[in-house]
C-alpha positions as a printed NumPy array, in Angstrom:
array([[-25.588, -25.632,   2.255],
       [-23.358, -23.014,   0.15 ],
       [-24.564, -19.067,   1.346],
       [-23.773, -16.763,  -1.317],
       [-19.604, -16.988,  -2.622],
       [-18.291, -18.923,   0.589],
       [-17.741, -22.751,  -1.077],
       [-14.545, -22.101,  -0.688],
       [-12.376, -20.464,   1.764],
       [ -9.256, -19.013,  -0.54 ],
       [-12.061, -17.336,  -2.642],
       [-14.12 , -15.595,   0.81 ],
       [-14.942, -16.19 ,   4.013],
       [-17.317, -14.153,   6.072],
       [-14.941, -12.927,   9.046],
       [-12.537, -11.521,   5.796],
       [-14.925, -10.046,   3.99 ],
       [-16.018,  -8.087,   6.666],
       [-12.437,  -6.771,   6.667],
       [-12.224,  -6.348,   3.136],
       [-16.011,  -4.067,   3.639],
       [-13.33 ,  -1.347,   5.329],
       [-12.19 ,  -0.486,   2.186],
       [-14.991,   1.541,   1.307],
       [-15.091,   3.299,   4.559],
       [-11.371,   4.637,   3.543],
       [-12.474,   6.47 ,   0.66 ],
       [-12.744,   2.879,  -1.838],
       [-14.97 ,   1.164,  -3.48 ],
       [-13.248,  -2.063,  -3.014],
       [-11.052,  -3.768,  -0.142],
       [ -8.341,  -6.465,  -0.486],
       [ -6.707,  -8.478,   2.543],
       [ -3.751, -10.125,   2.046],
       [ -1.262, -11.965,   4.21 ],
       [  1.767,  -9.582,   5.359],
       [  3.741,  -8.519,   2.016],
       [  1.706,  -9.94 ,  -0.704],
       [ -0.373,  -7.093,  -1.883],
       [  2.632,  -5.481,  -3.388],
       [  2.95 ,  -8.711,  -5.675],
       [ -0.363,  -8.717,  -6.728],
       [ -0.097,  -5.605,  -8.173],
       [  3.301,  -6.196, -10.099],
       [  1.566,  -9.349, -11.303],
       [ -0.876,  -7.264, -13.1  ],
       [  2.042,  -5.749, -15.567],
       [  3.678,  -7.952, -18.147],
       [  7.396,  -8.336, -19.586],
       [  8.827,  -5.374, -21.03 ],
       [  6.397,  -3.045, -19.108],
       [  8.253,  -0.106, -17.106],
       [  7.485,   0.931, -13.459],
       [  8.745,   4.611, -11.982],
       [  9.892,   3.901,  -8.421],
       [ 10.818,   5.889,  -5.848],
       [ 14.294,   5.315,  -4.485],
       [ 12.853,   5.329,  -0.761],
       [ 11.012,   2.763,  -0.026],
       [ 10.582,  -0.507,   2.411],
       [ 13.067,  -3.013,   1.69 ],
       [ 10.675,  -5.667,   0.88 ],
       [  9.087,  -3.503,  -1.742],
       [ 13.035,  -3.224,  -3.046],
       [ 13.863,  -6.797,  -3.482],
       [ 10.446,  -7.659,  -5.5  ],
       [ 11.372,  -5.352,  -7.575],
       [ 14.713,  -5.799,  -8.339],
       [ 15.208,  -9.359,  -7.348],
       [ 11.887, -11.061,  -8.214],
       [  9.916,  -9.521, -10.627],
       [ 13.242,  -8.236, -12.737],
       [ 14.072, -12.119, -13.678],
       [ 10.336, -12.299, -14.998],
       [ 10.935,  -9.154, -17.234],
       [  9.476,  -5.944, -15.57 ],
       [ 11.647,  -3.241, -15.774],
       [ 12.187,  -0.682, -12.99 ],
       [ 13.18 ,   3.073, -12.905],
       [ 14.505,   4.411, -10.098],
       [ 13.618,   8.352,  -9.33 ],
       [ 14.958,  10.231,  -6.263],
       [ 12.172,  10.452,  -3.923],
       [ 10.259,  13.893,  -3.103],
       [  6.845,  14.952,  -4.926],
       [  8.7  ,  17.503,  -7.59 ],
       [ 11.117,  14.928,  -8.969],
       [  9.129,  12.504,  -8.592],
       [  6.487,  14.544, -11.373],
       [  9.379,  15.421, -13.434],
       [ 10.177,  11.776, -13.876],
       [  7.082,   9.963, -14.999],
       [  6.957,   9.453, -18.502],
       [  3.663,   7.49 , -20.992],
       [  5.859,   4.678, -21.41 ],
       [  5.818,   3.794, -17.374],
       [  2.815,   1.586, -16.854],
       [  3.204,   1.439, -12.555],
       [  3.755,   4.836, -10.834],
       [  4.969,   3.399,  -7.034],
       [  5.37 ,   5.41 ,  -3.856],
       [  5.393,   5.141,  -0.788],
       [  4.376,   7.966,   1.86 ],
       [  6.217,   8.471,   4.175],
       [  9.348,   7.065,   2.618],
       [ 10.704,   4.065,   4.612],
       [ 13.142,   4.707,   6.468],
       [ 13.681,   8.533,   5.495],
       [ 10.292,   9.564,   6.133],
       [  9.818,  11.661,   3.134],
       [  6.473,  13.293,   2.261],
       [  4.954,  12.619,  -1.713],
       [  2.478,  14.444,  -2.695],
       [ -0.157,  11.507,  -3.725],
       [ -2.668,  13.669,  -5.561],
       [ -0.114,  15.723,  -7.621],
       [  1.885,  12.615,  -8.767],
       [ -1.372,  11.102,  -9.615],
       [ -2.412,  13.858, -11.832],
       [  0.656,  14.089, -13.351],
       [  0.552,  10.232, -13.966],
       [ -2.887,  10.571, -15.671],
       [ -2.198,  13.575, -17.399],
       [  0.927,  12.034, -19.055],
       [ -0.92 ,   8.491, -19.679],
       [  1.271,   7.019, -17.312],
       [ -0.24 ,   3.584, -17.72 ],
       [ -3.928,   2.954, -15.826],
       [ -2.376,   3.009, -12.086],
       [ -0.76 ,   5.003,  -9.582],
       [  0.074,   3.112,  -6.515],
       [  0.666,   4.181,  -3.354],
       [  1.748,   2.858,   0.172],
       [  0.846,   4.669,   2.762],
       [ -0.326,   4.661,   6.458],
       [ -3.821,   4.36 ,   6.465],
       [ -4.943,   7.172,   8.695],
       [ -2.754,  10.235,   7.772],
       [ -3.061,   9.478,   4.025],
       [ -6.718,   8.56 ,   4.082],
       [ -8.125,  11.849,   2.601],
       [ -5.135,  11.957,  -0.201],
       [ -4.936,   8.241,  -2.209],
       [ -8.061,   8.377,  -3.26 ],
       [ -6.448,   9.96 ,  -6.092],
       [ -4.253,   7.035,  -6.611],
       [ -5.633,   3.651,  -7.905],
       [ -4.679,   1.333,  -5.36 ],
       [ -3.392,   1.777,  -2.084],
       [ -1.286,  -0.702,  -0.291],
       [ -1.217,  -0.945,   3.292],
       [  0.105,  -2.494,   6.58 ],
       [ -2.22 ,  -3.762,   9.409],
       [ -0.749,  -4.925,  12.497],
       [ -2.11 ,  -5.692,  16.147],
       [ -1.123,  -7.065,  19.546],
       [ -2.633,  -7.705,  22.425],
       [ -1.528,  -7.711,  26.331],
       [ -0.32 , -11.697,  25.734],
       [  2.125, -10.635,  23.057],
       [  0.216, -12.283,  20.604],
       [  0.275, -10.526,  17.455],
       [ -0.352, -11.049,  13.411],
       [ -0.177,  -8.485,  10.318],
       [ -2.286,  -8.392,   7.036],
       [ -1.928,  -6.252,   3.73 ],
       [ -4.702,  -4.519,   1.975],
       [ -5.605,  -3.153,  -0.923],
       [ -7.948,  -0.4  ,  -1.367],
       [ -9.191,   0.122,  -5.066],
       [-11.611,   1.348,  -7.294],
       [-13.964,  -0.668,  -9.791],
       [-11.319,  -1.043, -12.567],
       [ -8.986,  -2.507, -10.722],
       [-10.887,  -4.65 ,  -8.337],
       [-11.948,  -7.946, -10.745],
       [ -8.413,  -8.054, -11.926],
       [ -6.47 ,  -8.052,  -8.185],
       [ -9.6  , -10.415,  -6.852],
       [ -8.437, -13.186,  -9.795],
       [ -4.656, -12.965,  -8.593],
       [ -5.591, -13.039,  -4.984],
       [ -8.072, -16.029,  -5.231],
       [ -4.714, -17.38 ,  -8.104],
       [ -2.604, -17.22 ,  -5.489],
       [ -4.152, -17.566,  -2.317],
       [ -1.683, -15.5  ,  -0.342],
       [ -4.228, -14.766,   1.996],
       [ -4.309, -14.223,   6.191],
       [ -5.679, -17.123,   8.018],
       [ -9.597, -17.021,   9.613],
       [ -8.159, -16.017,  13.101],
       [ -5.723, -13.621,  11.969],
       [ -8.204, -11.848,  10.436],
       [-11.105, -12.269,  13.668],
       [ -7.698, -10.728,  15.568],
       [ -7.803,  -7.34 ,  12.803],
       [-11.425,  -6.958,  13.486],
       [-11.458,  -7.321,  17.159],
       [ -8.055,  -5.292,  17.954],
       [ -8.254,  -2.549,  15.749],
       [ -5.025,  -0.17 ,  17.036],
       [ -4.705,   2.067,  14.409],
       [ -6.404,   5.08 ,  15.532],
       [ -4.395,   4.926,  19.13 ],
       [ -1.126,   3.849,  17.279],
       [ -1.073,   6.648,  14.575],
       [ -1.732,   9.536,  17.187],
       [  0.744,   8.513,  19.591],
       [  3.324,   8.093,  16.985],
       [  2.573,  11.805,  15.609],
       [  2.614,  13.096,  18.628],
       [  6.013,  11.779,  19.391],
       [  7.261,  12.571,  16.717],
       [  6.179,  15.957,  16.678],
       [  7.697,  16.011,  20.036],
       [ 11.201,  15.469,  18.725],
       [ 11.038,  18.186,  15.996],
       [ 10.081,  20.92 ,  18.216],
       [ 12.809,  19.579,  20.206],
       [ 15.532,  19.765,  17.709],
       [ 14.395,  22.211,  15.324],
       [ 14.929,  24.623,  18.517],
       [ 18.632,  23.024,  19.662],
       [ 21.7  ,  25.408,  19.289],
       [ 23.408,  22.125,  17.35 ],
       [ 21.506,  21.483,  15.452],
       [ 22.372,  23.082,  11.875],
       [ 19.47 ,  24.341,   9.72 ]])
């Protein structure tokens, strides 16, 4: 007996659709779980050949070599722009149909500003999207005013065992369009991998320690006598 959309497992399962529910507790209408990497192509899958995407110079390497080693041989151009929020504004233009950044930059840990980019982006008719990747918890409240958000999930547990996901978190316009390619494509996180995100949910514990450490070594060196300023 078929209940509701799950006849087949690449198009939904119960145990990820309860993960993909999370998206609208993050400020989105929609959620998308991916295996680890794959949201990013989904979203350059949605451009076509000749189209233009504004890219911040800064980001994971992963994110690098789709664009400039994949998705370049298929036609997609890419614009490189020095990261930080003013030049990144200066830079986007109406022909750019993909605004990318990523908050904090990897591995410089540069702050964007997501809602001032954004408004830029629509303000200039910067194509339909403005995509950000950023960690989930201290970016929550801010790329809601992007289109899509891309972001990591990882968890562990005392055994060592541990598995990642990527998500999407988008609004109605986007949402049929990404759920096409990722039911296309089926680059999707196994049944247990995603009963282990549901069941081990880190993020909360993860994000405050690593602030607080952080914020640790800042006080500690922005009050050093060798430190130059």
């Amino acid at each position: 007996m078929i209940v509701g959309e799950y006849d087949y497992s690449r198009a939904a399962n119960p145990t990820r659709t309860a993960i993909e529910a999370n998206g609208g507790s993050e400020g989105g209408k929609h959620g998308l779980c991916f295996s680890s990497g794959a949201a990013t192509g989904v979203v350059l899958h949605t451009l076509s050949a000749g189209d233009n995407v504004l890219l911040c110079d800064d980001v994971y390497g992963g994110t690098n070599r789709l664009f400039h080693r994949v998705f370049q041989q298929l036609g997609i151009e890419t614009t490189l722009v020095d990261d930080g929020s003013e030049q990144t504004r200066g830079r986007v233009q109406a022909e750019h149909k993909l605004v990318w950044i990523e908050t904090p930059t990897n591995p410089t840990l540069q702050i964007i500003d997501i809602e001032a980019v954004s408004k830029v982006a629509k303000a200039k008719g910067a194509g339909s999207r403005s995509t950000t990747r950023s960690r989930r918890l201290t970016c929550r409240t801010r790329w809601r005013w992007a289109q899509a958000s891309c972001a990591t999930r990882r968890r562990s547990t005392s055994a060592g065992t541990r598995t990642r996901s990527a998500g999407l978190i988008v609004n109605d316009d986007e949402h049929k369009k990404l759920k096409f390619i990722q039911l296309s494509e089926g680059s999707l996180p196994g049944i247990m991998e995603c009963f282990l995100l549901l069941h081990l949910d880190q993020d909360a514990a993860f994000v405050s320690r690593h602030c607080a450490q952080r914020q640790c070594v800042a006080g500690y060196l922005s009050e050093h006598a060798a430190v130059e300023r």
